[in-house]
N, C-alpha and C positions, 0 to 999 in steps of 0.2 A: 659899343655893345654889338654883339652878332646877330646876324640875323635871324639864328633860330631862338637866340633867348630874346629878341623881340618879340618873336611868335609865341613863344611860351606865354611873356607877358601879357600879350593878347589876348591869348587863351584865358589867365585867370582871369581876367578882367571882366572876358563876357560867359563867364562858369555863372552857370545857376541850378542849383540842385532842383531836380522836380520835385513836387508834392510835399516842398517841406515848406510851403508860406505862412503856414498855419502856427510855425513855430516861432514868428517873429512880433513880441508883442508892443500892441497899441503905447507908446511912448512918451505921449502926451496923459493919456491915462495912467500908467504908471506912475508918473509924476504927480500928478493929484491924488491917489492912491497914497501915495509915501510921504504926501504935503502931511494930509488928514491925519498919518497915526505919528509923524513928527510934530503936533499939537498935543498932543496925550499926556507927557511929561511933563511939559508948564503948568498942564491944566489940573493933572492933579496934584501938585506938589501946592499951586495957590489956593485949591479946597481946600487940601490940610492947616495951609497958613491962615487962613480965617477960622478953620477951625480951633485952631489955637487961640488963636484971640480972644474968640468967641468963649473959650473957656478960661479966659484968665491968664494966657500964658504969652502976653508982649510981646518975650524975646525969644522963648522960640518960633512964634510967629514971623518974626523977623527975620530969623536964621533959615528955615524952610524957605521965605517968601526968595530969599539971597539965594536960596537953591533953584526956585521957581526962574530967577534971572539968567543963572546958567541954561538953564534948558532953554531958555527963548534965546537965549545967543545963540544957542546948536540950532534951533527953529532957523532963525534968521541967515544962518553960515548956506545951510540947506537950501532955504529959497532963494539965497543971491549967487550959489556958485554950485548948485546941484550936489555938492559934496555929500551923499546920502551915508558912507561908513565914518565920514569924519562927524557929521553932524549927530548919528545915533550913538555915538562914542560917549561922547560930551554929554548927550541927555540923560543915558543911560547913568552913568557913574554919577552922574549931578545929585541923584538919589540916597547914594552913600552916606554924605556928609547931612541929609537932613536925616534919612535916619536914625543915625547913631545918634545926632540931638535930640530930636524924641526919645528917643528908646531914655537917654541919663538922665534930661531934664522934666521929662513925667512921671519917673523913678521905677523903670525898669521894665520888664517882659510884659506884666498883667496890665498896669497902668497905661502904658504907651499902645496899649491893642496888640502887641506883638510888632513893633514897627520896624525890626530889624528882620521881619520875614518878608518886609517890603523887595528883601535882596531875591530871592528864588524866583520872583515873578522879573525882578529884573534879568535876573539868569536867565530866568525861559526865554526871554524876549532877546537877550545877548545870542544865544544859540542860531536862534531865527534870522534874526538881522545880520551880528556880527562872524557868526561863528563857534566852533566849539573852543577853539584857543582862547578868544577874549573873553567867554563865560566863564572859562575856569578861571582864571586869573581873577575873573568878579567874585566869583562863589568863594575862591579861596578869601577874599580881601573880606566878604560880610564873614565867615566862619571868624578869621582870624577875630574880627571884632568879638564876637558872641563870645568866644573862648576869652576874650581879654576882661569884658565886661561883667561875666556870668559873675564870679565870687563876688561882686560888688552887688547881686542884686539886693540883698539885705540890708542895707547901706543908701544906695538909691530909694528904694521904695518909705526907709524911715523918715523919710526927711517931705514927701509928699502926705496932704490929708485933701485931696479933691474926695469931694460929695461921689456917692456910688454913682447918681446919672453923669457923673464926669468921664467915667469910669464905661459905663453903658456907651456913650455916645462917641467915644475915642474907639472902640470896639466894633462897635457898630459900622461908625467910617472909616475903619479900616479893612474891614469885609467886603462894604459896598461898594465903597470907591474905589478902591485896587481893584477889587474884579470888574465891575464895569470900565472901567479906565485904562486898567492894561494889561489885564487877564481875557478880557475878549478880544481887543484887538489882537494880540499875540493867537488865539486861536484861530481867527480871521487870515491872521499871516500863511501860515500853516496850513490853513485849509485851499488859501489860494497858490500857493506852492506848492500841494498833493493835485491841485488840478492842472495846472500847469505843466507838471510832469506826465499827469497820465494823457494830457493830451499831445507832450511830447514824444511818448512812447507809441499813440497810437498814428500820431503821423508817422514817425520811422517804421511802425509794421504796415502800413500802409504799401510803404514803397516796396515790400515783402510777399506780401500777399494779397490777394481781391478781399474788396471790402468781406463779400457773401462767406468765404474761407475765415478769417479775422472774429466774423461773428457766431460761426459753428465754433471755435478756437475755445471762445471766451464763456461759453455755456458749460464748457468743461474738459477733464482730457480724456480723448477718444480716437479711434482710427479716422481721419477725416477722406474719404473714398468716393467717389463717383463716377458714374459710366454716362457718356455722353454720346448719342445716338447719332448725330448730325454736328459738325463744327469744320471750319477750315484754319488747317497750321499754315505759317510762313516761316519760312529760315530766309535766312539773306546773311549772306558771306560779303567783305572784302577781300578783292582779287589783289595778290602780292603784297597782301598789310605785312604780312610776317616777313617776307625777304627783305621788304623796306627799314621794319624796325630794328634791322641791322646796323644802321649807316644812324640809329638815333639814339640820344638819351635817355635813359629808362623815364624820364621828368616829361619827355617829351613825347611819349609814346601813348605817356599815359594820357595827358593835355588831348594830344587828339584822337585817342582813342572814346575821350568823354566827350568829348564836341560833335563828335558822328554818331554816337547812341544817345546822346539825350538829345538831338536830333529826330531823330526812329522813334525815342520816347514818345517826344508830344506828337506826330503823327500817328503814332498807335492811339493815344487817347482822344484825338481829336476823332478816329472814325470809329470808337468805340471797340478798339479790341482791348487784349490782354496782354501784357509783357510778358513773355514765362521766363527766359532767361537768358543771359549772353554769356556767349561760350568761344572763350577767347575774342577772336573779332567775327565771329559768327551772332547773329542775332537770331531768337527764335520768339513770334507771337502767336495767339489765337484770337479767331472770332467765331463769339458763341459759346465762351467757357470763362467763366463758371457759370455765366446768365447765359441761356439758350436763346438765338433769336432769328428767325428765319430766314433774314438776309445777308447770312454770314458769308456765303460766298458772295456777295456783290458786292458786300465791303470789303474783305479782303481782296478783292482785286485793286479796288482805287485804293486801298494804303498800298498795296508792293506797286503801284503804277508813281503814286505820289513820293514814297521811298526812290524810285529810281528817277524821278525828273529831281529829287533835294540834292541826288550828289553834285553836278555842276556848281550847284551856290556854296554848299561847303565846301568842295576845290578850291573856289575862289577864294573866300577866308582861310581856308589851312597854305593855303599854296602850292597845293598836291593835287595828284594826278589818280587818283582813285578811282575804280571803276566798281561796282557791285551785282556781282549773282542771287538771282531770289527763284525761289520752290517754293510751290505750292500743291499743296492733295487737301480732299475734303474727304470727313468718313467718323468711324466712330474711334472714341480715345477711352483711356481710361483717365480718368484727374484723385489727381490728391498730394496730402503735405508729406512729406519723408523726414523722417530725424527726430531730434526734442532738441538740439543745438543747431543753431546756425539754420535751420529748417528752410523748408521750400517748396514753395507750389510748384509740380513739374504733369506731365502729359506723355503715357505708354500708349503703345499698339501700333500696326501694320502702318495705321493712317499717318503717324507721327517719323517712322521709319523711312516712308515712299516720299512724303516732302523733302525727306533730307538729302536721299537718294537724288531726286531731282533738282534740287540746289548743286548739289555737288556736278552733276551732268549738264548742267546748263555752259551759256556763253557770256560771258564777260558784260553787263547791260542788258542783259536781259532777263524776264521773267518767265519760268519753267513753269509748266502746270500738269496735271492731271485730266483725264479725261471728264473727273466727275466733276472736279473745276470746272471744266467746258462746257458742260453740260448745264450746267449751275447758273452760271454768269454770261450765257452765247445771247442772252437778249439787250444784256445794256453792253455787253463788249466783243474785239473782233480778236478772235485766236488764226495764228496759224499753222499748218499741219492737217493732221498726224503724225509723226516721225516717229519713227520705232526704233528704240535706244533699248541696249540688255546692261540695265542696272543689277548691280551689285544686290544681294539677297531677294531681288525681287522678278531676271529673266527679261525676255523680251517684252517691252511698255510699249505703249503708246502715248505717245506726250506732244503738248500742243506749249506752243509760245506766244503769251496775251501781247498782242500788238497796242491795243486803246481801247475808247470808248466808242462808242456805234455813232453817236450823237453829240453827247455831250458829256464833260465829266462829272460822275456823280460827288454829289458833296459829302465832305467829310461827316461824320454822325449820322448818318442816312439812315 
């Protein structure tokens, strides 16, 4: 194996997507979750087979209870080998064969409680568990019966004389018990797979948007816009990423192009700023947007200071010699989402403009900043300068280069 698809290797191995943990569910709950409604089937198939009895009818009792044995075999299949579609398989269709017994040997539709509609709630629960393929296949299997059985109903029904409360009570437990037994659970099912999902949905928007954005979003649809008085942007470039990714595999390019941003990632969240977007191998964050907070320029200095002491350790892991440019301006922005597809939190204005401008104008490991930067952050850090650079749209600057802390370094989330 070569040595760059050992790296690639590498790379997958220690890939971890952010903000999606939320999406990996409790395993061992699951499992007892799936125990509890793979008991369902036995349980109501031996109600009915005492109910049988109960009213005189031995051997359907017996026939049901032989169905009731099916399903605790798919029970047992499930608890000794996890098998969760093979075991609902088995339980599910187990149903089949005791209904149609009901249904001919209580002599028909009225008598039997309707015991071949026993099959729709088995459907419903096929859809949920198995699929829509193995539902139909079931729904087709009780039709086909109903259509095979129907002209016989006159026929079945003359040969039966159970007492009207025979009548009542087959009716009755076929209401109660099917809906409590596997018309709720099947709702249960359902209701915790629409939660699931939307908590799957909201982690993915998550990694899209600020939570505060997400929740204007969801109140309804509207222009989402705001103008923010005070905040500090960071850009940060990789120096020769693009000439490099010449000599690489597009597989490989990607691999560590995700290693150095989700990198940037947790250090943008660890000191509390904002992701806004990566643009190519350019990174761009904020602090102070969409939550406003006073010390935005002192944390943005310790994440672009923390961002440029991480490349050394990620050199080390990728095997690469990468160096990073970072800019910084503090000022007012405008914020808000753009689009209805593919959408996105982004940041207009002068202030968002001169950051970039100074990213771009910097030197290779170092951090570029602004005057109001300087100004901002001169009590916990040491700049140096003035140097007066004529940026692109913006003329002759003044622009100072954050050397470190005064003291000490401030901590992340400060």
């Amino acid at each position: 194996m070569s040595t760059r698809r050992r790296r690639i290797g590498a790379l997958r191995a220690g890939y971890r997507p952010s903000g999606l943990s939320g999406l990996v569910d409790d395993r061992e709950k699951q499992a007892r979750s799936t125990l509890a409604y793979a008991v369902v089937p036995p349980v109501f198939l031996a109600v009915v087979a005492v109910l049988d009895v109960a009213l005189g009818e031995p051997v359907l009792g017996g026939v049901v209870l032989a169905a009731a044995g099916v399903a605790t075999a798919g029970l047992v299949l499930f608890k000794r080998t996890g098998a969760q579609r093979r075991s609902a398989t088995l339980q599910l269709w187990s149903v089949l064969p005791a209904a149609v017994a009901t249904h001919v040997m209580l002599g028909g539709w009225l008598w039997s409680g309707g015991a071949l509609l026993w099959g729709s709630v088995a459907t419903i629960t096929a859809v949920l568990v198995l699929g829509r393929r193995e539902a139909a296949l079931m729904a087709g299997a009780y039709l086909a019966v109903a259509v095979v059985l129907t002209p016989w109903e006159s026929s079945l029904r003359s040969w039966r004389d159970q007492p009207p409360l025979a009548l009542s009570v087959m009716v009755v437990a076929g209401v109660l018990v099917l809906g409590v037994t596997l018309v709720a659970p099947g709702v249960a099912v359902l209701a915790a797979r629409l939660e699931r999902e939307h908590r799957r949905s909201q982690a993915l928007l998550s990694n899209v948007l600020p939570a505060s954005i997400i929740q204007r979003l969801s109140q309804g649809p509207a222009v989402v816009a705001t103008r923010h008085d005070d905040c500090t942007i960071l850009f940060a470039d990789l120096v020769g990423f693009t000439a490099h990714t010449h000599q690489m595999d597009p597989e490989a390019v990607v691999a560590e192009l995700n290693t150095i941003m989700s990198v940037f990632d947790d250090l943008v969240g660890a000191h509390g700023a904002e992701k806004i977007k990566t643009i190519g191998d350019g990174y761009m964050a904020a602090v102070g947007v969409p939550e406003p907070r006073d010390d935005h320029a002192i944390s943005g200095c310790a994440l672009a200071l923390d961002i440029l002491h991480a490349m050394p350790r990620v050199n080390r892991q990728l095997g690469t010699d990468y160096r990073i440019r970072i800019g910084m301006n503090r000022g007012e922005v405008v914020a808000g989402v753009i689009g209805t597809r593919r959408f996105a939190f982004d940041l207009w204005g002068d202030t968002v403009n001169l950051a970039s401008r100074l990213e771009s104008s910097g030197s290779p490991g170092t951090v570029t900043t602004s005057a109001a930067v300087k100004t901002a952050a001169s009590e916990h850090f040491r700049f140096a300068g003035p140097d007066v650079k004529d940026l692109k749209g913006q003329g002759p600057t003044a622009v100072y280069r954050l050397v470190g802390p005064r003291t000490r370094r401030v901590p992340a989330g400060r």
